[in-house]
PDB file of N, CA, C and O in Angstrom:
ATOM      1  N   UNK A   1      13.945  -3.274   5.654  1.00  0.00           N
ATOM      2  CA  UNK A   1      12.847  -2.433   6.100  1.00  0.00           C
ATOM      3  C   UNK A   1      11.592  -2.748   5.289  1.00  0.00           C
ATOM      4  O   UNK A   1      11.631  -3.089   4.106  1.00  0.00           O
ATOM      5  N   UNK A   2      10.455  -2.609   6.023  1.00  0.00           N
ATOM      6  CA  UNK A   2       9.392  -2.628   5.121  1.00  0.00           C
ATOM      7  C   UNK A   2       9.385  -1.586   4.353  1.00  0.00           C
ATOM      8  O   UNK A   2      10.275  -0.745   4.228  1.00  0.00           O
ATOM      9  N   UNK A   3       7.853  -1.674   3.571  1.00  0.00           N
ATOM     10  CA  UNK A   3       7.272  -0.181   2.842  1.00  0.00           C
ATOM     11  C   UNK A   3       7.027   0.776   3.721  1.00  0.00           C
ATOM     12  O   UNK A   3       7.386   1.905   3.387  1.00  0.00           O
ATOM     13  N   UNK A   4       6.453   0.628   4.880  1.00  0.00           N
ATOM     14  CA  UNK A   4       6.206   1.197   5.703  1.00  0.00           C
ATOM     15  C   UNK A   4       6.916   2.505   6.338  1.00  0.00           C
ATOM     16  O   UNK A   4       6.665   3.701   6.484  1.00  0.00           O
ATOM     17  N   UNK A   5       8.068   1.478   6.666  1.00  0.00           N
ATOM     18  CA  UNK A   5       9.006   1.709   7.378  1.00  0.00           C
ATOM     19  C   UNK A   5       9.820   3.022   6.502  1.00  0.00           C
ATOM     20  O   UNK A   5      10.324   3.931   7.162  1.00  0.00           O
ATOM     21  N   UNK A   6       9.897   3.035   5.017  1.00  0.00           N
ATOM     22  CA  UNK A   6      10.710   3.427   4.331  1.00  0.00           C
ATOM     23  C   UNK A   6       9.634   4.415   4.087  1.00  0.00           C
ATOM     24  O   UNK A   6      10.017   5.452   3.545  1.00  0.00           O
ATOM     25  N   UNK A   7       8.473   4.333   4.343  1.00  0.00           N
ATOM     26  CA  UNK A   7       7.429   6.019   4.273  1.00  0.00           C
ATOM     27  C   UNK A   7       8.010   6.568   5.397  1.00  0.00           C
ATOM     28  O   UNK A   7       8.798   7.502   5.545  1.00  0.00           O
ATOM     29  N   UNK A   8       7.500   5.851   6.117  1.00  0.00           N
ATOM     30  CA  UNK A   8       8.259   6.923   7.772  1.00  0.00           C
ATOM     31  C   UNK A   8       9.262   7.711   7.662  1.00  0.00           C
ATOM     32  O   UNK A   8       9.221   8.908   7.944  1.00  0.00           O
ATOM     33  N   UNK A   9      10.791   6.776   7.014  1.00  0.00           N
ATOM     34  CA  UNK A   9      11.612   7.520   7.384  1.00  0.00           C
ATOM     35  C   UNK A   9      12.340   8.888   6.197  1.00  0.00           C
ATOM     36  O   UNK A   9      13.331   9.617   6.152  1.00  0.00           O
ATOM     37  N   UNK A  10      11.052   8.592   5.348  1.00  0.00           N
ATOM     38  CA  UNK A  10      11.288   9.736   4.366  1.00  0.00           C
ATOM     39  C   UNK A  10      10.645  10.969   4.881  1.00  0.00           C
ATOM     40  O   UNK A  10      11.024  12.105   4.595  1.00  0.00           O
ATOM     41  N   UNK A  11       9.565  10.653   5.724  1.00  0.00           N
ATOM     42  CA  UNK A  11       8.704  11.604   6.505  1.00  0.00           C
ATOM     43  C   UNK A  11       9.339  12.449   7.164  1.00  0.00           C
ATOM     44  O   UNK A  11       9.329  13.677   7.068  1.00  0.00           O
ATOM     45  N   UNK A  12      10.068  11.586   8.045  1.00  0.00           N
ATOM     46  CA  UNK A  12      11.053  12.158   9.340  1.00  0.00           C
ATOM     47  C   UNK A  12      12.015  12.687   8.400  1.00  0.00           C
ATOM     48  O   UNK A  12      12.162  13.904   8.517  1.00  0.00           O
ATOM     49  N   UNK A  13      12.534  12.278   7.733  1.00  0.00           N
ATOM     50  CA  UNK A  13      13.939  12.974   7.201  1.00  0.00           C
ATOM     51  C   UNK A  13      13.398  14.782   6.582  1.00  0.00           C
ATOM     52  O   UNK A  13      14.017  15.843   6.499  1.00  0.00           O
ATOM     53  N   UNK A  14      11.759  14.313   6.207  1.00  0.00           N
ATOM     54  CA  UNK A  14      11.449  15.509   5.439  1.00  0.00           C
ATOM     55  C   UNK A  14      10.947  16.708   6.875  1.00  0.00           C
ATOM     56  O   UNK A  14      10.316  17.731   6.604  1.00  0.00           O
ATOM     57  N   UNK A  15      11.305  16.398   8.193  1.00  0.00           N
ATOM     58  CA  UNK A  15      10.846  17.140   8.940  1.00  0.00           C
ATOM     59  C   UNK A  15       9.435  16.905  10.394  1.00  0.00           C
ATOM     60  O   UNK A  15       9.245  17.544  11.429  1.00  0.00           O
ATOM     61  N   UNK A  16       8.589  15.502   9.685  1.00  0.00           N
ATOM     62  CA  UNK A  16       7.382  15.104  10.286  1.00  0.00           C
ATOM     63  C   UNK A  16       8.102  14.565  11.660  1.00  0.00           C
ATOM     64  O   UNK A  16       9.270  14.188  11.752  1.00  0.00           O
ATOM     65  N   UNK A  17       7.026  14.626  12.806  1.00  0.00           N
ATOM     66  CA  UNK A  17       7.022  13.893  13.675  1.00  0.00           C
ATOM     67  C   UNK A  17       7.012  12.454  13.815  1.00  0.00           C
ATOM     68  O   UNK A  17       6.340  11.627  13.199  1.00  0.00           O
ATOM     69  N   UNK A  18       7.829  12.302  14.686  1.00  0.00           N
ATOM     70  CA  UNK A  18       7.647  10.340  14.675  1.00  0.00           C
ATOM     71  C   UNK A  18       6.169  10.417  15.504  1.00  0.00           C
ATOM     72  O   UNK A  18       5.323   9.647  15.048  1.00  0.00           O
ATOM     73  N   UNK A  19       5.866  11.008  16.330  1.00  0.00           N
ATOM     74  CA  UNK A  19       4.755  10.928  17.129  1.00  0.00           C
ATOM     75  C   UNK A  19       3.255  10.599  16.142  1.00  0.00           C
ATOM     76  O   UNK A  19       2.789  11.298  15.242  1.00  0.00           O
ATOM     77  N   UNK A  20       2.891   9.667  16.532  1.00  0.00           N
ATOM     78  CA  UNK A  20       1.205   9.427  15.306  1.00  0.00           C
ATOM     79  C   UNK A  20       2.028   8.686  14.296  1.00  0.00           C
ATOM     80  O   UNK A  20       1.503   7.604  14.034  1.00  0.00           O
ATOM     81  N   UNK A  21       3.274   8.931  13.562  1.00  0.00           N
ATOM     82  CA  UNK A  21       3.259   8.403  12.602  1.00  0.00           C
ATOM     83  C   UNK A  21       3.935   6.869  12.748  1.00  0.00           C
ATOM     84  O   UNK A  21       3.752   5.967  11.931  1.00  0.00           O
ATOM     85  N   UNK A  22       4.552   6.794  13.660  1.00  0.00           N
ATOM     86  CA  UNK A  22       5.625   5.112  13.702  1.00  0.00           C
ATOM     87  C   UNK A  22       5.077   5.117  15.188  1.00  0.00           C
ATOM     88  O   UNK A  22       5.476   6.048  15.888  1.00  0.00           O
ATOM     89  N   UNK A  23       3.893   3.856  15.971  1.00  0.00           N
ATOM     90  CA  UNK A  23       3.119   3.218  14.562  1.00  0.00           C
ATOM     91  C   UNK A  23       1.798   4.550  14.297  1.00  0.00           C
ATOM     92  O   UNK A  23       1.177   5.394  14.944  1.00  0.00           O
ATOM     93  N   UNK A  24       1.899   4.135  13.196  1.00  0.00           N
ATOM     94  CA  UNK A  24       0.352   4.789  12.557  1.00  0.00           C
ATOM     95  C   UNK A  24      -0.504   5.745  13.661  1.00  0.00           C
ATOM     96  O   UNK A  24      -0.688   6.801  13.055  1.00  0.00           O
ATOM     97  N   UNK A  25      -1.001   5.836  14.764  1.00  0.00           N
ATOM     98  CA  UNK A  25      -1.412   5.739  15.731  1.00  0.00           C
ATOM     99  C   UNK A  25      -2.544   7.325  14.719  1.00  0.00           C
ATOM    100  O   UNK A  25      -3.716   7.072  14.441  1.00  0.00           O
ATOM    101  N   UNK A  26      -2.195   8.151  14.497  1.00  0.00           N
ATOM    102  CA  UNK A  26      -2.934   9.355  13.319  1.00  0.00           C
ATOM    103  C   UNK A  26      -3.567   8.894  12.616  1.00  0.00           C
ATOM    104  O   UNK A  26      -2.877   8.072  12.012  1.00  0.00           O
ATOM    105  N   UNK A  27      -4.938   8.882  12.117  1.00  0.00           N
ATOM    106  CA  UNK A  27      -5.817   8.083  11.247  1.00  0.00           C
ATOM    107  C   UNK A  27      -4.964   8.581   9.117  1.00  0.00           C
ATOM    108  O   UNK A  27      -4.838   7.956   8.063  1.00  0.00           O
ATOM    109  N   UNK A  28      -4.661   9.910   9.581  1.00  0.00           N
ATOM    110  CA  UNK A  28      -4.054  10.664   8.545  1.00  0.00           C
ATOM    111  C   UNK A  28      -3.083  10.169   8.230  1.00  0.00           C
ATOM    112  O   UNK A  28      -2.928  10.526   7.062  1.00  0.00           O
ATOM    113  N   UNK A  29      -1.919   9.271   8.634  1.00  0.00           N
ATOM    114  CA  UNK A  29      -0.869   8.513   8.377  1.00  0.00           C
ATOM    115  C   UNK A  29      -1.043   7.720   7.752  1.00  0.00           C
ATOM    116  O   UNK A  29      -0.061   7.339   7.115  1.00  0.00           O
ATOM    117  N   UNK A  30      -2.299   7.016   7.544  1.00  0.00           N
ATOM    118  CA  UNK A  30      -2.673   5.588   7.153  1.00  0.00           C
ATOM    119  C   UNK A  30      -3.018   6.165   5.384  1.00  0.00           C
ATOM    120  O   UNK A  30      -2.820   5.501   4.366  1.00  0.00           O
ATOM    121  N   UNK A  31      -3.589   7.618   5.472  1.00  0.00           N
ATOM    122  CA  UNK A  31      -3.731   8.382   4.033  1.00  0.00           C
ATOM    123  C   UNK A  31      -2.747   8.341   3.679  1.00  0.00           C
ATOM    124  O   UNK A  31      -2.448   7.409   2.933  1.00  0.00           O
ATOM    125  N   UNK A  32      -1.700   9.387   4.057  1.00  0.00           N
ATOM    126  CA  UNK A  32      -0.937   9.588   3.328  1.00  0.00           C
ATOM    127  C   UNK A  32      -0.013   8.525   2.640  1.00  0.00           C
ATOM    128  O   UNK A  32       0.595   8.750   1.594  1.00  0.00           O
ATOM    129  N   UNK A  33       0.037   7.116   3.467  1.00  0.00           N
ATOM    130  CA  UNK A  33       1.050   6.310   3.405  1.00  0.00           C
ATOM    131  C   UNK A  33       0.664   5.652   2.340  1.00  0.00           C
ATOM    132  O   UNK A  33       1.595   5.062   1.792  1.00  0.00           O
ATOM    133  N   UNK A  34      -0.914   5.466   1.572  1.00  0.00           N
ATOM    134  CA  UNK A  34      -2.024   5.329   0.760  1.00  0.00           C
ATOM    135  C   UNK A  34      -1.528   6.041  -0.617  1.00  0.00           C
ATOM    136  O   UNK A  34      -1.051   5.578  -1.653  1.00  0.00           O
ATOM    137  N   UNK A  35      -1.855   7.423  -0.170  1.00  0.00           N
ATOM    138  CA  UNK A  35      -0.634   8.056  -1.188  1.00  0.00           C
ATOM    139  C   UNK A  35       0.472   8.000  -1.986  1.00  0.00           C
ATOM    140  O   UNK A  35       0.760   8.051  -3.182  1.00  0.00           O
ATOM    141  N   UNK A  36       1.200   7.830  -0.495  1.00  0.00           N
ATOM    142  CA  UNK A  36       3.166   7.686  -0.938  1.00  0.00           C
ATOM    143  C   UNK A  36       2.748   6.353  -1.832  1.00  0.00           C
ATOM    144  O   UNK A  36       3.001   6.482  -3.029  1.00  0.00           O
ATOM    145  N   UNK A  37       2.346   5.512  -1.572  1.00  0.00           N
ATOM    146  CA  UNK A  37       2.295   3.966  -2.068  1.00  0.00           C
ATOM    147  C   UNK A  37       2.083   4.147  -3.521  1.00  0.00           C
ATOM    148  O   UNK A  37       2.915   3.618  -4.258  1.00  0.00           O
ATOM    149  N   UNK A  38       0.931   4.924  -4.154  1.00  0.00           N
ATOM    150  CA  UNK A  38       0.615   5.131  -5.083  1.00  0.00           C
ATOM    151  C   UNK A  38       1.663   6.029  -6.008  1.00  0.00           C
ATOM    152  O   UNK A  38       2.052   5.843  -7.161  1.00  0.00           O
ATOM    153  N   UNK A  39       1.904   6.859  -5.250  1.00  0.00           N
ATOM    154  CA  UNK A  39       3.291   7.903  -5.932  1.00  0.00           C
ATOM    155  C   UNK A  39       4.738   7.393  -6.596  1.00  0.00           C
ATOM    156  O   UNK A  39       5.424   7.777  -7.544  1.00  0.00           O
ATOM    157  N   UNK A  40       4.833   6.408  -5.681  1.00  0.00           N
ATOM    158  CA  UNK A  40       6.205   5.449  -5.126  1.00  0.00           C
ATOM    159  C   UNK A  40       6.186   4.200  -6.025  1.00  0.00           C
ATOM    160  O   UNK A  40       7.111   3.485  -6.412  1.00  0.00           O
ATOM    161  N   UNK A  41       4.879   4.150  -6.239  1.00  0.00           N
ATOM    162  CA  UNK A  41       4.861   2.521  -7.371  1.00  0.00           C
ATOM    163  C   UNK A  41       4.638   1.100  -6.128  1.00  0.00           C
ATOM    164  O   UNK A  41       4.535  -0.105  -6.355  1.00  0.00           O
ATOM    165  N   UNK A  42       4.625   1.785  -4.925  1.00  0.00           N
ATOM    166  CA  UNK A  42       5.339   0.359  -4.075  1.00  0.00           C
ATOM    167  C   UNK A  42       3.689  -0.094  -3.601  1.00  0.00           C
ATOM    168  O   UNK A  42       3.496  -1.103  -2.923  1.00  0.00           O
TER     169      UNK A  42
END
């Protein structure tokens, strides 16, 4: 899996919609994933 991929499915597991988020299609997905990246080390 990508990085990506492995934001998503922590998302979904935590409750988020796949909708907007896989792909990106939410401008806000592209933040948060900005985020996780930074949080995550990855």
């Amino acid at each position: 899996m990508t990085c990506f991929e492995d934001f998503v499915t922590e998302r979904v597991l935590e409750g988020a919609s796949i909708i907007g988020l896989y792909p990106a299609t939410h401008p806000e997905t592209l933040e948060l994933f900005a985020a996780w990246r930074l949080k995550a080390g990855r």
